[in-house]
N, C-alpha and C positions, 0 to 999 in steps of 0.2 A: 620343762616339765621333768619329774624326776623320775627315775625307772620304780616299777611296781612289780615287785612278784606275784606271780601267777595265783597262789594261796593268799596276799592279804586282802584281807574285806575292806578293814579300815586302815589309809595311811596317809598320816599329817608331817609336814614340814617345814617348818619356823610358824606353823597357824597363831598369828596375831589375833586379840581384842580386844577394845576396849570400849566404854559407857562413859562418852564424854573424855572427861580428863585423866579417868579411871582405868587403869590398863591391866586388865582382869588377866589374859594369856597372852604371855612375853617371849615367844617364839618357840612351840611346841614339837616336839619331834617324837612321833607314836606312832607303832603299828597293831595292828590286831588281825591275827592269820586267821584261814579257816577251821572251825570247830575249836577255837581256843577261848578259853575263860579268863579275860582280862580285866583284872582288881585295878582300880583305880582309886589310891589313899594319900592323907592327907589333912592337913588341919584346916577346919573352916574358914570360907574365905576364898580357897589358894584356886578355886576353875575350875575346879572338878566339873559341878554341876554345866555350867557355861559350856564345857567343852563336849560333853553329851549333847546338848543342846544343837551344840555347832551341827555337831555326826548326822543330828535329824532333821536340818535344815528349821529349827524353831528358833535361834538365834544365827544370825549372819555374820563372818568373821573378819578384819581386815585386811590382812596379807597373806600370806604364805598360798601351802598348798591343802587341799583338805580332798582325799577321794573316798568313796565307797564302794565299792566292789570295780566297778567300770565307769565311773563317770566323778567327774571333776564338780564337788557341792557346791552349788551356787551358780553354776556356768555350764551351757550345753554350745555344744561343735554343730555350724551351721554350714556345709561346705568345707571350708579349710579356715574357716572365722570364728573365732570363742565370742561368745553373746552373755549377756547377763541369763539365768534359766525363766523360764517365762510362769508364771503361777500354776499351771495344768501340767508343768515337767516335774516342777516340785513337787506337785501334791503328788504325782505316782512313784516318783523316787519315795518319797514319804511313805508311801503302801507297804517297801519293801524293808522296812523298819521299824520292832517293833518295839515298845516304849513303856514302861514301869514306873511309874512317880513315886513320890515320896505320900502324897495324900490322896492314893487309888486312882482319884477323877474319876470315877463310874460317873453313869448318867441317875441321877435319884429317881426319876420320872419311869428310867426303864429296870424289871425285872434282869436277873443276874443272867439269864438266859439271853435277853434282849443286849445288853449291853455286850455281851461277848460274841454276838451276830452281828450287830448294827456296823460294825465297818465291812464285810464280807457282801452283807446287803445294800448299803446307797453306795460303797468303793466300790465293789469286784464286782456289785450286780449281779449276785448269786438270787435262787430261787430261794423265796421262806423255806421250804422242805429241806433243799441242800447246804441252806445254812446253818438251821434247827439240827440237825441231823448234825452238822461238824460242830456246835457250840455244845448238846450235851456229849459228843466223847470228850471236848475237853475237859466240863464240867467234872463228868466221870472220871477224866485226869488229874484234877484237882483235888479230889474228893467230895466235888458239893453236887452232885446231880441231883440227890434230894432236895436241895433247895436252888434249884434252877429258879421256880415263879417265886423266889422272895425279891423283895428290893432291897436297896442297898442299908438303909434304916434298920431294914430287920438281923442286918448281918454283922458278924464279929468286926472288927480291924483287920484279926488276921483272915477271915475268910474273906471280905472287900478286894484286899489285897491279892488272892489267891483267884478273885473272879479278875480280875485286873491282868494276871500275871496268862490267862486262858486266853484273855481278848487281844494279848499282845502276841500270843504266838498262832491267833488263828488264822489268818492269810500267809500262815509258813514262811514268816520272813526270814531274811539271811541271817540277822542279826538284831539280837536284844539289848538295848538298853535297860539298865536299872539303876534309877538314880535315887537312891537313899532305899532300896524298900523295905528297911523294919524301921527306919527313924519314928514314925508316929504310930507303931504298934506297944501297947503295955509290952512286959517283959517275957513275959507268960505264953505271947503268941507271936515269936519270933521266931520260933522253932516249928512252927510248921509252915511256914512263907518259907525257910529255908529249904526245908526238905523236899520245897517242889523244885526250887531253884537247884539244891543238889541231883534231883533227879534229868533236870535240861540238860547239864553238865554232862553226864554217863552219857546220856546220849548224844552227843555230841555237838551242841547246839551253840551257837558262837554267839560269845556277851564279854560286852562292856555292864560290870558294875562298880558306879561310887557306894564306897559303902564304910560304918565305923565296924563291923564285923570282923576282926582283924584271926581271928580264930579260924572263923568260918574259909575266910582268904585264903589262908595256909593251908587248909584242907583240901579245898579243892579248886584251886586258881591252879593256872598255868605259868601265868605270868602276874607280876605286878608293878603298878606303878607308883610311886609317891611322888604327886606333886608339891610344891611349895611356893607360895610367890609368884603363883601362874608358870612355872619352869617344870620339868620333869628333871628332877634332882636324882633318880637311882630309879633305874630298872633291872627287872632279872626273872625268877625265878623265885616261889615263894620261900623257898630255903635262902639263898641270897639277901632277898630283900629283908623278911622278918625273919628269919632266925640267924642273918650270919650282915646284918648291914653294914657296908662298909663307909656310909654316909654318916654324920654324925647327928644332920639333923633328922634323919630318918630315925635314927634311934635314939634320941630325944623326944621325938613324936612319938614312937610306938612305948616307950614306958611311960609318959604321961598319963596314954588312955589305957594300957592295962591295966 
């Protein structure tokens, strides 16, 4: 097993996958400390997404090493014996992670209020009162507490996204995932999906995002990565990566999509 510092939440070493014959991540070597904002960039295709994936236990990896704060994804310590994790360790490991897609997933059926309760309530088995009660401060966090009782029909892309972005930090997990979250926003309302995400940041809340934001990256990342070909080809520092790459396909990639 490999040593972990006491500060990382996430840390991979050689984490393999593949789909069949398809060998998506080719031996990954990644950490993500506490309250750090980790960019994870790259041209379509190369794992990004997959490897989020991995972090949340929604796709399964082949080899290497993959941890989360204290425990080893995929495998729980039984005695002095590693075991496959059993579906009920997953799903509360899963609790403590929280998760941004690229097409929101709200529930259509539930109000904005609802959807950013409903894991607090059948997960944490929280009381309606003390749920309602934590889903509109976040609401009011977000900006949309006026429209808690709308559904998701009635709501912008970028507000979807923004009830999406409330439900993912409301059982105060260690860490956020964001896998694409302006890819299916008009242009228009990208800018305020961001401003919430800048405001996690300030406060120090610790995230993995894939993202083509490469502006936004350099603002306010800590770190970044550029994968390619399923490899992490350059890491550093968003000065390093995007304004000083000493990679060539890193900067290859970042003038194409400027």
């Amino acid at each position: 097993m490999q040593d972990k510092h006491q500060d990382d939440i996430v840390s991979m070493k050689g984490l393999t996958k593949s789909f069949g014959a398809h060998h998506v991540l080719k031996g990954v070597d990644l950490t993500v400390r506490r309250a750090e904002a980790s960019f994870i960039i790259g041209p379509s295709g190369s794992g990004k997404s997959t490897l989020l994936r991995c972090v949340n236990s929604l796709e399964s990896y082949n080899d290497g090493e993959l941890w989360v704060e204290d425990y080893l994804v995929g495998a729980e310590k039984r005695g002095e014996q590693w075991y496959e994790a059993r579906q009920r360790v997953t799903a509360a490991r899963r609790a403590r992670i929280g998760m941004v897609f690229q097409r929101f997933n709200l529930f259509p059926n539930m109000t904005a209020l609802e959807n950013v309760t409903a894991g607090l309530r059948m997960v944490l088995k929280q009381s309606r009162r003390e749920a309602d009660d934590r889903g509109r401060e976040l609401l009011d966090r977000v900006g949309l507490l006026d429209r808690a009782g709308a559904y998701p029909a009635q709501l912008s892309g970028g507000q979807q996204q923004r009830v999406a972005i409330a439900r993912a930090i409301a059982a105060r997990p260690s860490i956020i995932l964001f896998d694409e979250p302006t890819s299916a926003l008009d242009p228009e309302l990208v800018g305020e999906v961001l401003a919430v995400m800048r405001d996690l940041v300030r406060e120090g809340m610790t995230m993995m995002v894939v993202t083509h934001e490469i502006q936004f990256a350099e603002e306010v990342g800590d770190t970044v990565h550029f994968i390619d070909g399923g490899r992490v080809a350059e890491s550093g520092t968003p000065a390093e990566v995007i304004r000083a790459s000493r990679h060539a396909r890193t900067s290859e990639f970042l003038a194409r999509i400027r």
